[in-house]
N, C-alpha and C positions, 0 to 999 in steps of 0.2 A: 149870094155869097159864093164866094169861089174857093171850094175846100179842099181842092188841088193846093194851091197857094199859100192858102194857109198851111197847111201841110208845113212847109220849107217853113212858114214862120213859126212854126211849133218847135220846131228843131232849134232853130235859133233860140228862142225861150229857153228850151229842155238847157242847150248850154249855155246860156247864161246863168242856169239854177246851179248846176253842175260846178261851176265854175268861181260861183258866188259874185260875179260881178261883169259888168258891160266890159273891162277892159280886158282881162283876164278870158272872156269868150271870142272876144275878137281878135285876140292873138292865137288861139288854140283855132276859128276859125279861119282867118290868114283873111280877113278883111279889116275895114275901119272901124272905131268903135263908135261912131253916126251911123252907120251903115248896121252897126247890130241893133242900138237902142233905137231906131227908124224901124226895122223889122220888127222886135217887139211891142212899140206904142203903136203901131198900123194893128196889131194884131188885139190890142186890147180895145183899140176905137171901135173898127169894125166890128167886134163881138159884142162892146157894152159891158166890157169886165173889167176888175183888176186882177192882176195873176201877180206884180210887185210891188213892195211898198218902198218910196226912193226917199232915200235919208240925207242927211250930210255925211252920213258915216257909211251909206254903203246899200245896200238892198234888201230886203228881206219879202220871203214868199208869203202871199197870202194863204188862207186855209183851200183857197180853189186852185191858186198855186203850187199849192205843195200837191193836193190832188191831182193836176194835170201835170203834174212833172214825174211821177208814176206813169200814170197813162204813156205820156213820152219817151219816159224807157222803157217800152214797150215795144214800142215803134222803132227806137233807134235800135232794137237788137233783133228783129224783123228785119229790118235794113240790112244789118250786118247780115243777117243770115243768108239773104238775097247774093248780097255784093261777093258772099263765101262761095255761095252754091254757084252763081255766073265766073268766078277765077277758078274751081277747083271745079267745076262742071264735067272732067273726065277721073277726078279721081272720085271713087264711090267703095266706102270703107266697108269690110266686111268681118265679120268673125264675132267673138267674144266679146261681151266689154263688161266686165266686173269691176263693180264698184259696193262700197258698205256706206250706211247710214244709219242715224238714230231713230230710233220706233218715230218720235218727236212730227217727223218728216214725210214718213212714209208716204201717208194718204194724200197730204193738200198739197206736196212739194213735187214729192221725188219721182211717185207713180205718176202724175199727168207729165212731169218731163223726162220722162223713159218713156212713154207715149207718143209726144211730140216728135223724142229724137229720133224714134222708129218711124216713124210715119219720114221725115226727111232723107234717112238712112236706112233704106228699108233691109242692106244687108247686115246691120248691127244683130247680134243674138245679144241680148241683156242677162247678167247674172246677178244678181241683188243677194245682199248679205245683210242683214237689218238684224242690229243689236247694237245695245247703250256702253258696249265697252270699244273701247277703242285698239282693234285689232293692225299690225305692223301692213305694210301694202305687198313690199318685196317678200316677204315670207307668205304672205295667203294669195301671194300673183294676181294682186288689186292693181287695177287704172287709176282707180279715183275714191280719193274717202272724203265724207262730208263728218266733217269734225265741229264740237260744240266747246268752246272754252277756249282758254288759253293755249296756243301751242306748244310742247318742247320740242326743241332744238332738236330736228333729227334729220338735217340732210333737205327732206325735203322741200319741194315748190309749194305757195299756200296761198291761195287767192280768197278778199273776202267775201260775204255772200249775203249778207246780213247781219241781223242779230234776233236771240230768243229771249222773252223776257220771263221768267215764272211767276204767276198769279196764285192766291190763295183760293182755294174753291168748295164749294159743298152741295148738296141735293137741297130744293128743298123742304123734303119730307126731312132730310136732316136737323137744319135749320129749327121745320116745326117740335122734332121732339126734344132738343138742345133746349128750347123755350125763347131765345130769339130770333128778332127780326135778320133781314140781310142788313139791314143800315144798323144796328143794335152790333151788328158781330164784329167788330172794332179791332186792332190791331193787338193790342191787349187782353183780347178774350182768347186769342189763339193759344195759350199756354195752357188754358183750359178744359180742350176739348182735345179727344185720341185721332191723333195725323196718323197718316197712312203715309209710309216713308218711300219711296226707290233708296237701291243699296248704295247708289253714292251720297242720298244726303243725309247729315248726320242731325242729332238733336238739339244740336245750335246753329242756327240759321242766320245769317247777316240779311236782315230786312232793309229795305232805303224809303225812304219819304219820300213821295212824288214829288209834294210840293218844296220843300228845300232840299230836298237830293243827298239828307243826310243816312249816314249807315250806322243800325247798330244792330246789336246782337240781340236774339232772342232764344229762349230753350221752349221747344216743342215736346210735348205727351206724347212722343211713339209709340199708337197702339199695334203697327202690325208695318213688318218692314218685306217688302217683294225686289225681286230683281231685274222687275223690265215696267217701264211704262206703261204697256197696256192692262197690267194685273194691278198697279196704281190706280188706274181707273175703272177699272173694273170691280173693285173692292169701294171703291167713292160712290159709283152709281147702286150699289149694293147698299147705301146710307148709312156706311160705317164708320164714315169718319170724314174727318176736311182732308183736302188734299197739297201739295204744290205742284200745279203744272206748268209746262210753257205754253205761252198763250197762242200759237201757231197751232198746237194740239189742240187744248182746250176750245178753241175757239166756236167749232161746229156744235159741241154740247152745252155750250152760254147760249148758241144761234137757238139753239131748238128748244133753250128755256130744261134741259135734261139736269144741266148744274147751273148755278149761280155764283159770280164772284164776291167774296167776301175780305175783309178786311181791305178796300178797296184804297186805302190813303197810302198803303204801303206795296212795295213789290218783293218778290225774292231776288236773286242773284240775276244777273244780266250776263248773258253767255254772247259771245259774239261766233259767226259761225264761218268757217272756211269751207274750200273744196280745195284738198292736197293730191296733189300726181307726185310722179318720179321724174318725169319730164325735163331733163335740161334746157333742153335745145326747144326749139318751136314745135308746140303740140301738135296731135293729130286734129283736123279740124269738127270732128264730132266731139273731141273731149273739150275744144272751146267752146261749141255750141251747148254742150249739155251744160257747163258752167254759165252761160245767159240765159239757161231755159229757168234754171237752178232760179237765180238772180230775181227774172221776173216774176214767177211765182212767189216765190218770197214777198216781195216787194205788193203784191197782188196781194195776201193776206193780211199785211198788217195794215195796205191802204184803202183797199175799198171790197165789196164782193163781186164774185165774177158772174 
């Protein structure tokens, strides 16, 4: 197999996924739309897979699909970053670059891609500001803030980045002295047992239903309210109490079996996440690239392990 070639027909896939459709890729590609879905179905003979399911109505990605379409924007910001580094090859940016982030981020996101961008940028010094409130950019002479929720209106440029979802959580030495199981602790038990708050959630909570996507309201037992996420969990793993996390955080203490998800048929709020500059005009090219490093990590968490 020639994984040179495939290569190129990867790309082509990645934008057809992107794009939601063979015609819609082939314009944004500037070829024909035989010419896309020929690269595509050559790419799925050859391997022995499906990556699309083709309808009357349109397309939709399989579950390997949707996984190698991750992988793929992987690749295509690799690419760009190549294609950045070969046109800007004499300019090589140096100094400061302060940016803030939510604790949420720190470790799986924000730290391996302030890693990355140094390593590209070796003249970059990084200035990191990590806290769950969300501090003004021009007044603390920030580059770039990585914001979780809805925006207000202020002026700023705001690119998306993802999204956070909050999961309900608990030990399970918890669990054991609570007297239920993990599939026993139901969405309805939560009103039962003392939550461990952060200072923005209150003790009515909009829960949603996976499966019908509906929202209602719940009131939560505040046994002990902190003002940073890491004391949230730090008081959870202490078998204090359940918690609400975002599951981007959460994630590494489910891996290691540390906490367990519970009331699993329901989520908390869904935060979608931005990277805001001041930036009018055309950015500096390390603050593009930190925003794709941003991007794939991201996308890296919720889709597969690294």
């Amino acid at each position: 197999m020639n994984r040179y070639k495939q290569i190129s027909r990867l790309l082509v896939f990645a934008e057809v996924a992107k794009q939601g459709g063979f015609t819609a890729a082939a314009r944004e590609l500037n070829v024909s739309k035989s010419a896309v879905s020929q690269q595509v179905q050559s790419l799925e003979n050859e391997l022995g897979i499906q990556l699309l399911s083709r309808t009357t109505r349109g397309i939709k990605l399989t579950a390997l699909g949707e996984r190698i379409r991750l992988r793929c924007q992987n690749i295509e910001h690799e690419m760009e970053g190549v294609f950045a580094d070969l046109a800007n090859a004499q300019n090589n940016p140096r100094g400061a670059f302060s940016i803030t982030f939510p604790h949420s981020l720190e470790e799986h996101v924000v730290i391996p891609a302030i890693e990355r961008l140094c390593a590209e940028f070796p003249g970059i010094e990084p200035e990191l500001y990590v806290t769950d409130e969300s501090i003004d950019l021009v007044t603390n002479h920030l580059d770039l803030a990585v914001r979780a929720g809805e925006l207000a209106d202020s002026g700023y440029r705001a690119l998306p980045l993802g999204k956070l979802t909050e999961i309900f959580c608990a030990t399970p030495l918890f669990l054991q002295r609570s007297g239920l199981s993990q599939k026993e602790f139901t969405w309805d038990k939560l009103s039962d047992y003392p939550w461990i708050a952060s200072s923005w959630q209150k003790n009515t909570v909009a829960i949603i239903d996976i499966q019908s996507q509906e929202t209602r309201q719940i009131k939560l037992n505040i046994f002990a309210k902190v003002n940073t996420l890491p004391s949230v969990l730090n008081l959870t793993l202490k078998h204090m109490g359940i918690a609400l996390l975002p599951d981007l955080y959460a994630r590494p203490y489910l891996l290691s079996s540390e906490l367990v998800p519970i009331a699993t048929s329901v989520t908390g709020p869904l935060w979608p996440l931005y990277s805001v500059h001041t930036y009018q005009t055309e950015k500096p090219i390390h603050v593009t690239r930190f925003h794709q490093l941003l991007q794939g990590f991201i996308a890296n968490q919720h889709g597969y392990d690294n």
